[in-house]
PABA-165472 format. One line per 10 residues: number of its first residue (from 1); their letters; for each residue x, y, z of C-alpha. Coordinates in pm, 1 decimal. Layout:
NUM	A	X,Y,Z  ...
***
This chain:
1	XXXXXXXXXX	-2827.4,-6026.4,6030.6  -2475.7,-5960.7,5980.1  -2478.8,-6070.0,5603.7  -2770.4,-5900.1,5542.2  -2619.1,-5610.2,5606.0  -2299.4,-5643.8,5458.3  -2564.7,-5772.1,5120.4  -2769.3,-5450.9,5127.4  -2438.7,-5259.2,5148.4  -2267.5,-5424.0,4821.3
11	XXXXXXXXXX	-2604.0,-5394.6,4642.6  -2571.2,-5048.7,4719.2  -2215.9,-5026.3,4588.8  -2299.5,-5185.7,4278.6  -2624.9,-4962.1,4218.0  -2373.8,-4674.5,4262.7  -2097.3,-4787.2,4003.8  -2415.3,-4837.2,3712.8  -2495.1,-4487.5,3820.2  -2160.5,-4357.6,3817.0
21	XXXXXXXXXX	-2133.9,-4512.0,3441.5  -2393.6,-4385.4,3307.6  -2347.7,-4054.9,3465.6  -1958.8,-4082.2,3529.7  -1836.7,-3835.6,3815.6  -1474.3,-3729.5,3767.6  -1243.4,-3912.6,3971.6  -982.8,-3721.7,4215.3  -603.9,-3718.5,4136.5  -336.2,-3691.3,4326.5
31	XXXXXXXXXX	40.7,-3586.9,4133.4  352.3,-3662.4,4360.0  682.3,-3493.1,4358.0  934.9,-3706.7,4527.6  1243.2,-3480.9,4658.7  1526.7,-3572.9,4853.2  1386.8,-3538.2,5217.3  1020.7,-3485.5,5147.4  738.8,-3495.0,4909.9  552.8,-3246.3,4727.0
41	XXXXXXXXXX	239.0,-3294.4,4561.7  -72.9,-3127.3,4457.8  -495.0,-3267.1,4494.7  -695.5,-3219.2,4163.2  -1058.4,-3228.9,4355.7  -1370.5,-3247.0,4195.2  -1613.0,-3001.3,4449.3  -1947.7,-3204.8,4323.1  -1790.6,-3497.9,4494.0  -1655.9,-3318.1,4785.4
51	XXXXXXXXXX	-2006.2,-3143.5,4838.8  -2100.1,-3524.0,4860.6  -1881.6,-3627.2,5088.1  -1891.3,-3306.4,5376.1  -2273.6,-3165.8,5332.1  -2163.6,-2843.0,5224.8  -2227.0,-2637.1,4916.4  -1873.1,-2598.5,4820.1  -1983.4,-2692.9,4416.4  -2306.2,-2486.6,4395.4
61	XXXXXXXXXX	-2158.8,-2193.0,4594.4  -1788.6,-2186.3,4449.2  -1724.8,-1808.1,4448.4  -1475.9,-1700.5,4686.8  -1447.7,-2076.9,4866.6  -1085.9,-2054.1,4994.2  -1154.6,-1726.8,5169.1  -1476.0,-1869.2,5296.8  -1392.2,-2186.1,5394.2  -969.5,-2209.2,5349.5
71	XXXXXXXXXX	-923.7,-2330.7,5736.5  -1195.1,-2575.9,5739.9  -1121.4,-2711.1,5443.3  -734.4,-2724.4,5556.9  -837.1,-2921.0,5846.9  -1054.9,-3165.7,5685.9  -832.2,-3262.1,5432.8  -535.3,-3290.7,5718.5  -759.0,-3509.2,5887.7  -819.4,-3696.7,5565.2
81	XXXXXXXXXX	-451.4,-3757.8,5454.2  -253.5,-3972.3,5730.1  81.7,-4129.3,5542.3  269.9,-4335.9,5810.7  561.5,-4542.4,5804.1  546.9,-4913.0,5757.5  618.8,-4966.3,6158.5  298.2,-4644.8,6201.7  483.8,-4323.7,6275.6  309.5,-4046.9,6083.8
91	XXXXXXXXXX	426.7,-3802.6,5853.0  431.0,-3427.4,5881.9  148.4,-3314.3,5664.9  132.2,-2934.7,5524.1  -138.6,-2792.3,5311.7  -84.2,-2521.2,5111.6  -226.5,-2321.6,4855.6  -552.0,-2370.8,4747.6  -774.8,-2271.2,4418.4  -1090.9,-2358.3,4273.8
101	XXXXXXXXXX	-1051.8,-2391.7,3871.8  -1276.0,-2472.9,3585.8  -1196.4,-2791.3,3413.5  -1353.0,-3054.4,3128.4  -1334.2,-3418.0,3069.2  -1429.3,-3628.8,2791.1  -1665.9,-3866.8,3022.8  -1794.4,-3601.0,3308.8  -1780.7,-3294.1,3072.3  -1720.2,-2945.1,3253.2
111	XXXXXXXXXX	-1703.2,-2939.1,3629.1  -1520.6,-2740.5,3916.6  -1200.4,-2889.2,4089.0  -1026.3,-2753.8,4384.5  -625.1,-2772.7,4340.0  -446.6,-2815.6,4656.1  -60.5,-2787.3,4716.3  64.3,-3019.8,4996.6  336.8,-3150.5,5107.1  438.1,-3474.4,5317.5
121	XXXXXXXXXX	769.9,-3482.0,5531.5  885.6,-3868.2,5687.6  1025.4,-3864.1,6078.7  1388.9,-3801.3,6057.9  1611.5,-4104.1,5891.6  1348.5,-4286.5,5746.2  1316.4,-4388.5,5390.3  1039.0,-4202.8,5244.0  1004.6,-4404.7,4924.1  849.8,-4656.1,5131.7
131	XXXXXXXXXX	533.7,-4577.2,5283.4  134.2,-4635.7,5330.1  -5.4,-4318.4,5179.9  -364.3,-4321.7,5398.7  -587.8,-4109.0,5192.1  -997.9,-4119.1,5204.6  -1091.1,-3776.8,5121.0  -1452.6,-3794.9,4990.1  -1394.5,-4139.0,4964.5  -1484.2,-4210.2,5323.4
141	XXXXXXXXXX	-1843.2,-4105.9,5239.7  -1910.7,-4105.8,4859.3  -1810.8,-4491.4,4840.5  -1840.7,-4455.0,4441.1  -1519.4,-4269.1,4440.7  -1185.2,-4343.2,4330.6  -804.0,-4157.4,4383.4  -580.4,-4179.6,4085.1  -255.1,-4159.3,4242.0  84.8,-4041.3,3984.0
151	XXXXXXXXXX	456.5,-3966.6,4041.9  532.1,-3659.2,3824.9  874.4,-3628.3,3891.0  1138.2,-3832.0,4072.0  1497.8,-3734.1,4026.9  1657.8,-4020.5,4150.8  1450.3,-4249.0,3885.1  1500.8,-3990.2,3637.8  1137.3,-3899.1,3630.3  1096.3,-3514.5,3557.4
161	XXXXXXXXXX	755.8,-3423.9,3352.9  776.2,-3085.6,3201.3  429.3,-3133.0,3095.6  118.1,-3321.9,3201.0  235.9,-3656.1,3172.7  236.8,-3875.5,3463.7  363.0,-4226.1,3597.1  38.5,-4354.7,3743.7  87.2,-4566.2,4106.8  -205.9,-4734.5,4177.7
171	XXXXXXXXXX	-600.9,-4664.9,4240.1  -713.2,-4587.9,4589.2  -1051.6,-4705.1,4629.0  -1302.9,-4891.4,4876.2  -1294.4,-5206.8,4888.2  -1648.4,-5342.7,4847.9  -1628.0,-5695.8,5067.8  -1484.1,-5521.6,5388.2  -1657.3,-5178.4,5351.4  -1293.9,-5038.5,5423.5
181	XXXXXXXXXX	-1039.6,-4781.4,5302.2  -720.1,-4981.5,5308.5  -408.7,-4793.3,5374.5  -211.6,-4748.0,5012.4  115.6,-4873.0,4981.5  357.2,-4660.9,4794.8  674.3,-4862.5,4755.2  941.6,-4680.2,4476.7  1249.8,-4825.8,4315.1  1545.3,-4703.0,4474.9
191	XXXXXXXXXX	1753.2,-4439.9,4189.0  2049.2,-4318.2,4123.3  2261.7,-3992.3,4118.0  2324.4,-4136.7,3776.8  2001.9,-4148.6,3653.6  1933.5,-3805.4,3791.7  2237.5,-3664.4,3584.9  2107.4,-3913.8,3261.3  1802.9,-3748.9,3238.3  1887.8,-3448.8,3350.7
201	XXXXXXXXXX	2176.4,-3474.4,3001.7  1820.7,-3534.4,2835.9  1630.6,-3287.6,2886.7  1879.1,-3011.6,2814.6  1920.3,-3193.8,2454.1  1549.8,-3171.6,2485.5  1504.5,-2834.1,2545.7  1750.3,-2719.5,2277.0  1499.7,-2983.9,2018.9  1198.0,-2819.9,2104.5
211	XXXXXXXXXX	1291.3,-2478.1,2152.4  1278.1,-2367.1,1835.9  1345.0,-2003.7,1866.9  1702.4,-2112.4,2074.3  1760.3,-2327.8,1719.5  1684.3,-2018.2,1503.6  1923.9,-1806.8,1711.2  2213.2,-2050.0,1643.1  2114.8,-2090.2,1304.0  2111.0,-1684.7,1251.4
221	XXXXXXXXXX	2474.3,-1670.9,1443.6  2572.0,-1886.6,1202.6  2490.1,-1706.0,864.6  2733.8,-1516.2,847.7  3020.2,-1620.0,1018.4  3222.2,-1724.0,798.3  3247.0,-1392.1,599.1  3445.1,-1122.5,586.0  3342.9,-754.9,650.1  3380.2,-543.9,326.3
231	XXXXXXXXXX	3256.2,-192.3,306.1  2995.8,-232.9,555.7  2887.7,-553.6,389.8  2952.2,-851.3,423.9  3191.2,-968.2,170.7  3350.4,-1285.6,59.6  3393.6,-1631.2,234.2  3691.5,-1562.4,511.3  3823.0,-1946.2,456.4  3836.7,-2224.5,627.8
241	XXXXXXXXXX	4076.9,-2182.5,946.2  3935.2,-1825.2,950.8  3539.1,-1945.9,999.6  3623.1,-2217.1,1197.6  3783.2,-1998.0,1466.6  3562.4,-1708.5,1434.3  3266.1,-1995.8,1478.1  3430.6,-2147.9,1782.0  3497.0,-1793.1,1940.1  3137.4,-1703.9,1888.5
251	XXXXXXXXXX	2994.3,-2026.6,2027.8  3220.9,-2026.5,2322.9  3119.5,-1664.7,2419.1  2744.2,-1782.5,2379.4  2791.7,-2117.1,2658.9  3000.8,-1909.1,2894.9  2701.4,-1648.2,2893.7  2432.5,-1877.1,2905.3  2660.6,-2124.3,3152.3  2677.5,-1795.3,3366.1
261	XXXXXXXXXX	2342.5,-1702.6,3421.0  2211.0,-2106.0,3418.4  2366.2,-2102.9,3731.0  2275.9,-1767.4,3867.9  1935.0,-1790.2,3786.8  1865.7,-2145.9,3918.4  2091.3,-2067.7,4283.3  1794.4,-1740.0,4265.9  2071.7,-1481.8,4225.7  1895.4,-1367.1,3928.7
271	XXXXXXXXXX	1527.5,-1393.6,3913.5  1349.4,-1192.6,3624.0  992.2,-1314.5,3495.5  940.3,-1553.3,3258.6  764.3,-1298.0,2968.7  1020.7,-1005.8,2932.5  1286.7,-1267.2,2911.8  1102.7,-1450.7,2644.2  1030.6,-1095.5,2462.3  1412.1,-1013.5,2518.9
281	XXXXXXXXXX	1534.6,-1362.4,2349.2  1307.2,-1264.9,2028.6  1477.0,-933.8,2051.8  1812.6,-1140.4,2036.8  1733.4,-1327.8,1749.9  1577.4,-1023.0,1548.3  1915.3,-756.1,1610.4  2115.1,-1094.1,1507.0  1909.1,-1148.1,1195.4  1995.7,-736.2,1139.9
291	XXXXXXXXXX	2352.0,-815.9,1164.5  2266.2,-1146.1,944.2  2130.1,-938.1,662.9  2407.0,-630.7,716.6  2691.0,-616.0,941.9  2534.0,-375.7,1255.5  2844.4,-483.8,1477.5  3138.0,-570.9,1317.4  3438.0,-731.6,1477.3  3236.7,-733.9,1861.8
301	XXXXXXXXXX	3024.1,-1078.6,1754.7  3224.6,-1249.8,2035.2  3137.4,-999.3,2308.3  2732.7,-965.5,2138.0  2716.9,-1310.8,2146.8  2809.7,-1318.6,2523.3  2598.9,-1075.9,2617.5  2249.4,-1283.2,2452.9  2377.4,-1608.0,2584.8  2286.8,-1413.0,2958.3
311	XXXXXXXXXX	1923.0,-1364.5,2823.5  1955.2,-1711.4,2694.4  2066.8,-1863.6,3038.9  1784.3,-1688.6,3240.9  1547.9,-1890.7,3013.0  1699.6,-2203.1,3027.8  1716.4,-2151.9,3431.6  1312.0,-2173.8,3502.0  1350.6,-2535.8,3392.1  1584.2,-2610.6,3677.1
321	XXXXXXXXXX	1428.2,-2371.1,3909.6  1072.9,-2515.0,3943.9  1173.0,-2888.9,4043.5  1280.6,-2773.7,4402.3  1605.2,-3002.3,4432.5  1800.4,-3030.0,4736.5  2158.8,-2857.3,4703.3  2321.4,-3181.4,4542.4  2088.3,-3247.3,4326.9  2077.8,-2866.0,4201.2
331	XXXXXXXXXX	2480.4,-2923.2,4067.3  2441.5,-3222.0,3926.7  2107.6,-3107.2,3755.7  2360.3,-2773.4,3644.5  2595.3,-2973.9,3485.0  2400.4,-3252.8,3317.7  2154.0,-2970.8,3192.0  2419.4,-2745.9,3037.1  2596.7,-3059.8,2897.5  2314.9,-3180.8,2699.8
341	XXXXXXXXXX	2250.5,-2802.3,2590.4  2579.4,-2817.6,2434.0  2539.5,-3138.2,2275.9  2239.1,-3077.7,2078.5  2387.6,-2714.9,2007.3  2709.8,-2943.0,1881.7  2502.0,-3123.3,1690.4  2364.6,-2850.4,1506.8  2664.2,-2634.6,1452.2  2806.6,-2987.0,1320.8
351	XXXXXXXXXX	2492.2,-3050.4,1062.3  2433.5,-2698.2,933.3  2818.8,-2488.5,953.1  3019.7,-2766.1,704.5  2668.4,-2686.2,401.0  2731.1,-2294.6,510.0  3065.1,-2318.7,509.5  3009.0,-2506.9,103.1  2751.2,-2264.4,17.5  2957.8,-1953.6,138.5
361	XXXXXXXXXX	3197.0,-2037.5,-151.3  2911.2,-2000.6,-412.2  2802.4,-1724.7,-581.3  2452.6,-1756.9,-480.5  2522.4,-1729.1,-109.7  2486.9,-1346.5,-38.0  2109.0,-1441.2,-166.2  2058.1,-1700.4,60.8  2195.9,-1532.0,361.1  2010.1,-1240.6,250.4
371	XXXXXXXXXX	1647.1,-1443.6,253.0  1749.4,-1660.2,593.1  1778.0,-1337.4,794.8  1467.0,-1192.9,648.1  1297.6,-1497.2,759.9  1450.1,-1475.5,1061.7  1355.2,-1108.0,1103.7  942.4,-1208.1,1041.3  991.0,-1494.1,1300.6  1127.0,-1291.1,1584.9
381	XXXXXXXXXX	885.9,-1017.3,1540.2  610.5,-1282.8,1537.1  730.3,-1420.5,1832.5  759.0,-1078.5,2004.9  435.8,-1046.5,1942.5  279.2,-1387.6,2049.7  485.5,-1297.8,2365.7  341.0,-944.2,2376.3  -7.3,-1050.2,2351.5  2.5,-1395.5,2526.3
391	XXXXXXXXXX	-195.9,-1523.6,2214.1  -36.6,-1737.4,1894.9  -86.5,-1588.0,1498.8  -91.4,-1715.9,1199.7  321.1,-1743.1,1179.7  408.6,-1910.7,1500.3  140.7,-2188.9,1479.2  316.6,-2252.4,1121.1  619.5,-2247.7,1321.7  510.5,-2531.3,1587.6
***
């Protein structure tokens, strides 16, 4: 009687998987943050399936679910996430916010997912990149189901996703023979400080790379640096020991602005949204593209230059701010951050100043500075307005 059972049940199983491919439902996943003394994460849930697993109508009556339902759903998914220690102590489990969100996907098309924060805190002293992650939301009814489970960012392993890209774990899923939710076991390499501070050096060179309005900037400082001030204009090439300290007085005065509020902004001493500072950094560029094109502030480059490498800093401090890092982390992420900035900012002054520098001795630079800044003029006032609008044009998608 026994196997007859346990038969009817896999036959069952196996009727649902043809279903589920030839209707596929979207699958949940589940994004890990792995910190210093806990771990973050947030639940990408599909509501059809969730309406499937608790009998409510949570996907045909979405509007206004988390103030409806917010505690019951809080309690079934505490109920329904259990990580434990490898000897069975449990783990603090937290659920926070909570928002329902429109979404598409290339097999399931367009469906409704609710996005839960959480967060997951071991007993005191124990390793928490060891553990059996016991998750069977929906899964412990809808038997179809499956839980994609990712690291997005682990500092220790040098794992930190600006983006959506994710290191998947493993698949948690029923397995068919026992009719049982095994617990998950989430076992992680042991890191480094070392790799932290690697890839933290990265991703500063990174976000110098792909930040192409910060490259512009330098690039406009630049244009005219190695000139002289004649009249009102700008005049003839300065010479050699003359640019090179004027460059390294103007690039110094940019990193100990930028250094400055790097580290105020990412301690939360400064805090300023993320659009006006973005609108003030196309600002910088487009006054230094004036200056570019005619001198607007002679002699005071060193202290102007300063003074945008604060707006700079405030921009390059979200980065840092958003991974939540425990105090050590935080310096060593300050310092690894700021060195690749000025590597890749090196790199550049290295490439472009020594062709400037050549070109400067020409007759046909005053034309070529000339054009650069009015390039650099169009550019910040398309980015201004991108930023303005929260929409792209024609000019900024050439850009990217």
């Amino acid at each position: 009687m026994q196997n007859i059972k346990r038969l009817i049940f896999i036959l069952s199983i196996l009727t649902l998987g043809r279903n589920s491919f030839s209707h596929p439902m979207p699958n949940t996943l589940v994004v890990l943050n792995i910190h210093e003394k806990h771990i973050s994460g947030e639940i990408q849930l599909p509501l059809s399936e969730l309406q499937s697993a608790i009998g409510m109508a949570v996907n045909d009556n979405s509007e206004r679910l988390i103030e409806r339902l917010g505690d019951s759903l809080t309690l079934y998914l505490q109920k329904h996430i259990r990580p434990k220690t490898f000897d069975g102590k449990l783990w603090k489990v937290l659920i926070g916010n909570m928002k329902v969100v429109e979404t598409t996907n290339e097999l399931s098309g367009d469906y409704k997912e609710l996005i839960v924060e959480f967060s997951m805190t071991p007993p005191p002293f124990y390793d928490l990149r060891n553990f059996y992650f016991n998750y069977d939301v929906v899964l412990h009814q809808v038997a179809s189901h499956k839980i994609l489970v990712s690291i997005k960012q682990d500092w220790q392993q040098g794992i930190i996703s600006e983006d959506s890209t994710y290191q998947e774990v493993g698949v948690i899923s029923l397995d068919v023979p026992t009719g049982k939710v095994f617990p998950f076991q989430i076992s992680l390499q042991q890191g480094s400080v070392w790799n932290g501070f690697k890839n933290m050096v990265t991703l500063g060179i990174k976000h110098i790379a792909d930040g192409t309005d910060h490259i512009l900037f330098l690039l406009t400082l630049l244009l005219p640096a190695m000139l002289l001030v004649e009249d009102k204009k700008w005049g003839k090439f300065s010479g050699n020991k003359s640019s090179l300290i004027n460059l390294l007085k103007i690039v110094t005065a940019f990193t100990i602005g930028h250094s400055l509020t790097l580290v105020l902004g990412t301690i939360q001493w400064l805090n300023f949204p993320s659009k006006p500072i973005e609108i003030l950094i196309a600002i910088t560029i487009l006054i230094s593209a004036f200056h570019a094109y005619k001198p607007i502030y002679p002699k005071k480059e060193i202290l102007i230059a300063g003074g945008f490498g604060l707006i700079h800093g405030l921009a390059f401090a979200e980065t840092l701010t958003n991974l939540q890092l425990s105090v050590k982390q935080l310096v060593i992420s300050i310092l690894g951050f700021n060195i690749g900035i000025e590597l890749m900012q090196l790199f550049i002054i290295l490439l472009v100043f020594p062709i400037l520098i050549l070109l400067s001795k020409t007759p046909y630079y005053q034309r070529i500075r000339q054009i650069g800044a009015i390039i650099m003029m169009i550019l910040a006032l398309a980015w201004m307005i991108e930023r303005f609008q929260d929409k792209a044009n024609f000019i900024t998608q050439l850009i990217n």
